[in-house]
N, C-alpha and C positions, 0 to 999 in steps of 0.2 A: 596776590592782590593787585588790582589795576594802581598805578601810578596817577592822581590826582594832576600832577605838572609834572613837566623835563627835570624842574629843578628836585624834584623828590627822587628820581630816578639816579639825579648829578649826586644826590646826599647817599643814597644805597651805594652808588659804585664806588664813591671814597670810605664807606664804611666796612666797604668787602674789601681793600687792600687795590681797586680797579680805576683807579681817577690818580691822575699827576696834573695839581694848577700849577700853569705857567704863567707868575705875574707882572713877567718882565714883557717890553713893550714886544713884540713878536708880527711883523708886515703881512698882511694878508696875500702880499704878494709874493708868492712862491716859496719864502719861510716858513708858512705855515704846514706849506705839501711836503716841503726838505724833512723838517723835523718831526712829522705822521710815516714820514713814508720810510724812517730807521724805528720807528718802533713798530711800525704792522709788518715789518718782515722778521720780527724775531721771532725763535719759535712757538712763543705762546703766545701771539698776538700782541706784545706789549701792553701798552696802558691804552685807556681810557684820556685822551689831555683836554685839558679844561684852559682853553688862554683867556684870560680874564682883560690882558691889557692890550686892544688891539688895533685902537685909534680910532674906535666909535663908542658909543656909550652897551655894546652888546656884547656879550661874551660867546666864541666862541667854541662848542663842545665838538669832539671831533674823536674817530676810533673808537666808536659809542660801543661798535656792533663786532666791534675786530678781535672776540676771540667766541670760543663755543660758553664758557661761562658768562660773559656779558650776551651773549645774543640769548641764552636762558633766561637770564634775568629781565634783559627788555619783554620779551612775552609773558614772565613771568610763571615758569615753564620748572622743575625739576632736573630733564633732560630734551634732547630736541625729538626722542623718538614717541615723547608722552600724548602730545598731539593727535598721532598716527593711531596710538592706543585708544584714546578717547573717540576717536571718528569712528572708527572698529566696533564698536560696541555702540555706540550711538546707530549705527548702520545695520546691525543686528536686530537691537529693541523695533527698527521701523519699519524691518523689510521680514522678522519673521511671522509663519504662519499663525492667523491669531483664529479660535475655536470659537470662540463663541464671545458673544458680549462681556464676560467680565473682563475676559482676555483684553479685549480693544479698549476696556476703561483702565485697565493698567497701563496702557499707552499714553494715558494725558499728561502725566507728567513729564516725558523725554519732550513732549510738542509743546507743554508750558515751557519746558525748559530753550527751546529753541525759538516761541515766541519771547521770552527774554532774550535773547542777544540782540533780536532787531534794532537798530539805529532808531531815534525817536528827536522829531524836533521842538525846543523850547521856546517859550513863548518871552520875548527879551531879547537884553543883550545877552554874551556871556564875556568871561574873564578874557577870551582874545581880543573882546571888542573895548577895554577899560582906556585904552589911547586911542586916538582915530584921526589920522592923518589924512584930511580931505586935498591939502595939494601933495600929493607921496614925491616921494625921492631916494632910491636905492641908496643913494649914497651914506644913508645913517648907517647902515647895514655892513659890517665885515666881510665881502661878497669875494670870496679867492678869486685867484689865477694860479692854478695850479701848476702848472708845467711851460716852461721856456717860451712854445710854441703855441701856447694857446690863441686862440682867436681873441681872445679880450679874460674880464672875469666871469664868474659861471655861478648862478644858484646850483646848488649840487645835489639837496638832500629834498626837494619839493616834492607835495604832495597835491599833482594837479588834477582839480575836482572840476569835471562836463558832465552834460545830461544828455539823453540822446536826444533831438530833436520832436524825434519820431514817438518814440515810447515813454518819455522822462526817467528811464532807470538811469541813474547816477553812476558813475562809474570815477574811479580814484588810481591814476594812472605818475611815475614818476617818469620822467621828464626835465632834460637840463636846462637851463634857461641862460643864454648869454647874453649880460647887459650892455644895450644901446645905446642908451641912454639914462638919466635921471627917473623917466617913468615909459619905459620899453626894455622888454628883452624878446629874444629870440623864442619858438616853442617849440621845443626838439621831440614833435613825436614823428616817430618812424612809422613805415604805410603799411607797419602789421599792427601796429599800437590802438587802439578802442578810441582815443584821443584823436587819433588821425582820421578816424571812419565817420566819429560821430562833427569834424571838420569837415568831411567831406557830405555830408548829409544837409549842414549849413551850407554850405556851397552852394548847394540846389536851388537852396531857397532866397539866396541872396541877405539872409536875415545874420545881422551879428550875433558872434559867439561870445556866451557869454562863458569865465573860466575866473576860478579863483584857486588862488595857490597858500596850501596849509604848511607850516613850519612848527615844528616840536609836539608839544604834546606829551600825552602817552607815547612811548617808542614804540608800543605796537601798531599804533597807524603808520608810522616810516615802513614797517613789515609790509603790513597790509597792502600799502601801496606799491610792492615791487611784486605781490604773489600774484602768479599763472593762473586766474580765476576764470571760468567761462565769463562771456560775452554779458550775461546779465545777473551778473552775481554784485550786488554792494562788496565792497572792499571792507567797508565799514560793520557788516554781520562777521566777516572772518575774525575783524577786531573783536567783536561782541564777543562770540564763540573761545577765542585764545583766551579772553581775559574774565569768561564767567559772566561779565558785564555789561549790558548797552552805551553803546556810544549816543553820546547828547550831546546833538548839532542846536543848531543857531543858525538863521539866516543872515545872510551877508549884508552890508548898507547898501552898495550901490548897485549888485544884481540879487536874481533869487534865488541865487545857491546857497545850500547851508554848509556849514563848516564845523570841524568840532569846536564845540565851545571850549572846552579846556587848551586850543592850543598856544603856542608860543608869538604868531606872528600869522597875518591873512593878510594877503595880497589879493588885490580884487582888480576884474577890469574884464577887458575881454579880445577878442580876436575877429577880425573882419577878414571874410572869406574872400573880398573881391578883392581886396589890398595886394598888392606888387608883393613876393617873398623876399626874404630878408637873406643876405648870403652866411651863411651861420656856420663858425668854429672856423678853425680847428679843435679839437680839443682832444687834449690825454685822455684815454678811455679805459674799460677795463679789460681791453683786450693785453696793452699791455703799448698798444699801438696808438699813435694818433689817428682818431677818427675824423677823417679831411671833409672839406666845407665843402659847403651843400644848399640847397635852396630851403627853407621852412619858411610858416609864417612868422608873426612877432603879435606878443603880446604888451596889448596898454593897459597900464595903470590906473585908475580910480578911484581908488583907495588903498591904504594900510593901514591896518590895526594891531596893534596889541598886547599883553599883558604888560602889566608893570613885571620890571624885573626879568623880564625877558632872555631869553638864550637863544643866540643862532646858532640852530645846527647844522653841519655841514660832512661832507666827506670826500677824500679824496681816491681817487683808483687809479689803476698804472699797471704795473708789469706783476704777476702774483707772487705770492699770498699777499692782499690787501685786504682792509675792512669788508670788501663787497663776499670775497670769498665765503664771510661765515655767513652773510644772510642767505647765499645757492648754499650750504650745506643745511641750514634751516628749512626751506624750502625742498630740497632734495628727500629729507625726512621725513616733514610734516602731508608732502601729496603724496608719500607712495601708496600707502593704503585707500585713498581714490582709486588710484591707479588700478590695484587689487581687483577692488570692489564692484569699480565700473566698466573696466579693459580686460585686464588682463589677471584672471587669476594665477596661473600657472607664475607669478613673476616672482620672486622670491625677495630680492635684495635690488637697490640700483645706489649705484656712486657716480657721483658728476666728478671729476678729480680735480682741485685746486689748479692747475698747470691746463686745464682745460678751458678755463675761463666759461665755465656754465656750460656751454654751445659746444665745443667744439670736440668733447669727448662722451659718451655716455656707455658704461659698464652694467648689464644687466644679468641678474646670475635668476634661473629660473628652476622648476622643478619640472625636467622634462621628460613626456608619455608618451609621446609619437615623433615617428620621419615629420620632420620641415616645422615642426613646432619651432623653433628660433628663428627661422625666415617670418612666422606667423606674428612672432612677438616686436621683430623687427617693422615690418608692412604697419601694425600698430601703430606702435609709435612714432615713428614717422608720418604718419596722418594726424597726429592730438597734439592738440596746442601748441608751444612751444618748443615742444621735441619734435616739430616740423624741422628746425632749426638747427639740430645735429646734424654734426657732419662726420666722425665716425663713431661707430657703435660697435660695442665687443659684448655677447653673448654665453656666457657660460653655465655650467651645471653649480642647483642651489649649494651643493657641499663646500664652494669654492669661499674664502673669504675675498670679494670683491675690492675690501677696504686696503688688504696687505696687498701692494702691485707685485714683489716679489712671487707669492705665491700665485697670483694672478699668470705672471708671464708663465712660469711655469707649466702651468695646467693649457696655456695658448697653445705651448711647445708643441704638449703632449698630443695635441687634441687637435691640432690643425694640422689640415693636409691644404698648403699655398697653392697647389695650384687647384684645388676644389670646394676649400672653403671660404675662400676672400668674394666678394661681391662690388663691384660699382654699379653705380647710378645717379643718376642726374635729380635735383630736387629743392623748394625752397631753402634760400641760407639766410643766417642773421644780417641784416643790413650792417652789420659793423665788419663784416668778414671781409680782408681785406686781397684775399690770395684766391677768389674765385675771377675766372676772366670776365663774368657778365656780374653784373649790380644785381646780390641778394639771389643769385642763383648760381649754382655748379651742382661739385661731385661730390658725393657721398662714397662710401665704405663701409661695409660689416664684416663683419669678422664670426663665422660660428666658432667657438672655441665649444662648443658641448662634446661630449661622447656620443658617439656617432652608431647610428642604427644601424643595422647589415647594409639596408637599400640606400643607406647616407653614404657609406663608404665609396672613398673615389676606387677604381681599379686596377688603378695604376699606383702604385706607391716610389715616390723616392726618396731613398735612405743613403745616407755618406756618412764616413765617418769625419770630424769635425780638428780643425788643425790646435793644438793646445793654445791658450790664451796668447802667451810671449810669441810663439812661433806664429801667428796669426799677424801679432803687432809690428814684426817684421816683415812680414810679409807685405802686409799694404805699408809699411816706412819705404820700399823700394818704389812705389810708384814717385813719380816726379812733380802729379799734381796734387798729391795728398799732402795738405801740411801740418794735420795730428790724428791723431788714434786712438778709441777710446773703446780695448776690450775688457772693461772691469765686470762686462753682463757676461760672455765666456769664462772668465773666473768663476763663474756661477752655476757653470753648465746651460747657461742660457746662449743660442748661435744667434747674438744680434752685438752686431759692431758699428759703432758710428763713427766717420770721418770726416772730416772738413776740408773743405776746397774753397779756392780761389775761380771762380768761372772767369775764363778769358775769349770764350765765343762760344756760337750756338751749337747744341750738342752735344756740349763738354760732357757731361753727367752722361751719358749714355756712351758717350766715347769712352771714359773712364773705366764702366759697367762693362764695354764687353772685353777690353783689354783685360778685366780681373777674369773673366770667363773666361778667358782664352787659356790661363794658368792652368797646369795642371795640378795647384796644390788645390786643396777641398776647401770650400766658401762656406762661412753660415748660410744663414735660414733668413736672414735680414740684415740688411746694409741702411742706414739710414744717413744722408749727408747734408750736414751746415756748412753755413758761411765759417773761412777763415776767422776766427774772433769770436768765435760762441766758443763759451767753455766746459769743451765736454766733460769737465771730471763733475757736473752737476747735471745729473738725469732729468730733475728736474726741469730744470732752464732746457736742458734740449729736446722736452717733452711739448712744454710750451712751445718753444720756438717751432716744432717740429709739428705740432697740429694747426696753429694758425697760419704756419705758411705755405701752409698746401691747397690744392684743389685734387682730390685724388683721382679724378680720371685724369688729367692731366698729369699728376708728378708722379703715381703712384704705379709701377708695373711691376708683371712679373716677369723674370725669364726662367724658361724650363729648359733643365738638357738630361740627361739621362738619367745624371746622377743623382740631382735634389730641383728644387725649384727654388728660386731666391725673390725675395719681394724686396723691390726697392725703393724706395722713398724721398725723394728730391724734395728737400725741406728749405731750399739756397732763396734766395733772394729774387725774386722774377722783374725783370725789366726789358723794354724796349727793345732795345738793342742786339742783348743776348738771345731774351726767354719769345717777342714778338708778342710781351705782354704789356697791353695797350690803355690799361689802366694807371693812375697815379698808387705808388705804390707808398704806406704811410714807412714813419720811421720810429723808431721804440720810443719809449716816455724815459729820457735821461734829464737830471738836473743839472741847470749851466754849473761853469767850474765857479762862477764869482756868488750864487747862492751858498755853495757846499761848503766856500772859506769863510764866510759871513758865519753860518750858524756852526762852523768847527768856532771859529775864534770865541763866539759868544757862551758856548756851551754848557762853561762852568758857573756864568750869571744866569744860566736859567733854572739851576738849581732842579736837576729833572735826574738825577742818578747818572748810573757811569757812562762817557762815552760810548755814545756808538756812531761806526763811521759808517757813511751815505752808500747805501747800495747804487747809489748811480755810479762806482768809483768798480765796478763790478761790471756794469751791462758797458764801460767808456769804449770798452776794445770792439763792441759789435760794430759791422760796418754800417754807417748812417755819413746824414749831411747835415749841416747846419738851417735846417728846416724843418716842418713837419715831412714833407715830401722828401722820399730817399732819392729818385729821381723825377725830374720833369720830362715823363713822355708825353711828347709832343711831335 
């Protein structure tokens, strides 16, 4: 059943055992992210926390969406693959052959049912309009600063509603906002974002934008507003659709956008195209990285509205698993059967992995019939929406579980021949990618891991036998620039060993590489190397570490010599100096040491269950600087 208000949804999560109030005073400023960001790294996602006291008259909710149970619940959902099911068959009723007129009158109902979800606007106010703040001022509002380094504080959880100039189809896009002031923030859409196009369409015209920004609600608008929907799709039909129900807007006071009526808070105002940009962020992101400052516009204020009783919701992201992770696992579920239906049928399964941060990994396991089908599925996707954005992609056969990575590697082992299966290429990247030499473009990587057709097979095979685990760890402990060792995946009969180094000039990584080739003892199959201070006894963390800080035609080679082939993977740190990497390079999302003793000492007044200590007490040893920026190349 759809959720009436946030605060009906705040009453479920406390009744499921998923809400912790915190009614002790608790600073928006950087305490809030401290003590979110040790319960969204436990393994169940933590709670739900509700800070009630927080030095404005607003509470608020945070880790709404940070586990697979609460992000069910926000849709209001069984499980997250039910979605997928329902589209399925909705997608059947419409597209099979129909025989004769009674056939097509049994159709009216799936089309009444879909003309119900449409958004519909009411004639009034509604419940977000019940306060109306004609001179606004952020400052009522609990507004974080999440992280050390940030630029200032940030709207975090908006849901920013444009129209298109052109066509008036409405589009609901999220977007950070960093406040300027009392009635200004920043408007962080990026120049793939619908937000940005339909800015750049005002532009033209010289005509102000108008934009209002929605807060709470039902939680499946917060959804709605993050999902990969084509170009002219409301945001607000996917609400309908998820929740069985129509969304009923309301028009705004002081422009003529309408808003959900039931939400928590509307921010009205707008954006002028011709106004000077605003230098905007730093800010902790969900790469895991500081996403560095940049030019955007800014929006002005002209109102605020809304409900009595109100909740600001918010959320914080950083280094994974975070809150945002379970909304890309929602997401990752809910469009694969589009996907199916409209792309790609042969596709079977797709996992984005936590450690990927959405972008930066995509796993596709397919049912395959012919030579170069996985290049076919690959060429796909990389052309559609947001999976323009990927930067490596791994392909395997449907029997694989994509979800268990163990058995995933395995089946790569098996199945990949390195020097015939790996692929580069150059192609859109996510503007937040921070380890591509050019802004929002580099290299890509695929990986066919399928079973391989007679005319797929390379001709050349190279096969070595493999040096046992220990003997392996000793082996690279004798190099002098290796300072750890991490073969717990040869324990596993898997040939991938990761190493850490200290770079002390250009070339290091490839000097290293061929001094180990020059051994005559046997290499794995994969070499992957970090910075001194990642800790490789967690796959995880060097998984992350290991995909965002790459550009793989850059870091990414192979060497072949007779006996095997070896892929190697430069995952270090890229700067000036060394790398003739020309870019500002960001620096991880660590909490200062003078937050982490504040909410240690306070811990047991906040009455929030047992100790837990700060994962930034974890990422301390990565090499970084006391800035967003790891270096200033200049």
């Amino acid at each position: 059943m759809p959720y009436n208000k946030l605060t009906d949804f705040i009453k479920d999560l406390e009744q499921q055992g998923e809400l912790l109030r915190v009614k002790e005073f608790v600073n928006p400023v950087l305490q809030i992210t401290e003590i979110t960001d040790r319960f969204s790294k436990q393994n169940d996602g933590g709670k739900a926390l509700l800070f009630e006291n927080t030095g404005t008259n607003f509470p608020v909710l945070i880790n709404a969406f940070g586990s697979e149970k609460r992000m069910c619940m926000a849709l209001g959902i069984s499980t997250l693959e039910a979605p997928s099911a329902e589209i399925d068959k909705l997608v059947k009723e419409l597209t099979s052959p129909k025989q004769g007129l009674f056939e097509k009158i049994k159709l009216l109902p799936s089309l009444n049912r879909i003309a119900s979800w449409m958004p519909s606007v009411k004639k009034g106010r509604g419940i977000c309009q019940e306060i109306i703040i004609r001179n606004p001022d952020l400052n009522i509002f609990p507004v974080l600063q999440c992280w050390p380094y940030d630029g200032g504080r940030f709207i975090t959880l908006p849901m920013v509603i444009t129209r298109d100039p052109l066509t008036g189809i409405r589009n609901t896009g999220m977007y950070r906002m960093q406040v300027i002031d009392s009635n200004t923030t920043g408007m962080h859409w990026h120049k793939h974002k619908t937000g940005a196009r339909h800015y750049s369409e005002y532009k033209k015209s010289g005509i102000k934008m108008p934009v209002s920004v929605a807060l709470g609600g039902d939680p499946v608008y917060t959804y709605a507003a993050t999902a990969p929907l084509p170009d002219n799709v409301d945001e607000f039909l996917l609400a309908g659709f998820l929740r069985r129900k129509k969304v009923s807007l309301v028009k705004c006071i002081t422009n003529d956008l309408e808003v959900p009526a039931d939400a928590d808070i509307i921010i009205e105002g707008f954006v002028d195209p011709q106004e000077e940009l605003f230098w905007e962020g730093p800010f902790g992101d969900h790469t895991g990285f500081y996403s560095l400052a940049d030019w955007y516009p800014k929006f002005h204020i002209t109102c605020i509205t809304h409900r009595h009783n109100a909740v600001y919701p918010a959320t914080v992201v950083g280094i994974p698993p975070m809150e945002d992770a379970w909304i890309g696992k929602a997401t990752e579920r809910i469009f694969l059967e589009p996907i199916k239906k409209t792309m790609l049928p042969e596709v079977h399964d797709l996992d984005l992995p936590f450690a990927g941060v959405a972008h930066n990994i995509a796993i596709v396991s397919i049912d395959k019939t012919f030579s170069g089908q996985a290049q076919k599925v690959m060429n796909s996707l990389w052309g559609a929406g947001q999976m323009m954005f990927n930067k490596v992609m791994i392909v395997t056969d449907k029997d694989v579980n994509i979800h268990n990575y163990k058995e995933l590697l395995h089946h790569i082992v098996k199945n990949t021949d390195i020097s015939s299966d790996i692929y580069f290429m150059k192609g859109p990247l996510d503007v937040l990618d921070h380890a591509a030499s050019n802004f929002a473009f580099g290299g890509k990587m695929f990986i066919d891991a399928t079973r391989k057709f007679p005319e797929e097979q390379s001709s050349e095979k190279r096969i070595s036998a493999l040096l046992l685990a220990e003997e392996m760890r000793l082996f690279f402990s004798d190099f002098k620039d290796i300072k750890n060792v991490n073969v717990s995946l040869l324990e596993e009969g898997l040939p991938i060993t990761i190493l850490s180094v200290k770079k002390a000039r250009k070339n290091h990584i490839r000097e290293i590489v061929s001094e180990i080739c020059l051994s005559k003892n046997y290499l794995p199959s994969c070499i992957v190397f970090v910075d001194d201070g990642v800790p490789l006894e967690s796959l995880f963390t060097v998984t992350w570490i290991a995909s965002g800080n790459i550009d793989p035609l850059r870091d990414c080679f192979i060497v072949n010599n007779k006996e095997k082939s070896l892929l190697v993977i430069d995952a270090t740190i890229k700067t000036k100096s060394i790398d003739d990497f020309l870019r500002l390079w960001p620096n991880i999302l660590c909490m200062n040491e003078a937050t982490i003793a504040v909410i240690d000492n306070k811990w047991k007044d906040l009455k929030i269950g047992d100790f837990i200590s700060s994962p930034s007490k974890v990422f301390a040893a990565f090499p970084q600087t006391k800035s967003a920026v790891f270096e200033e190349n200049k």
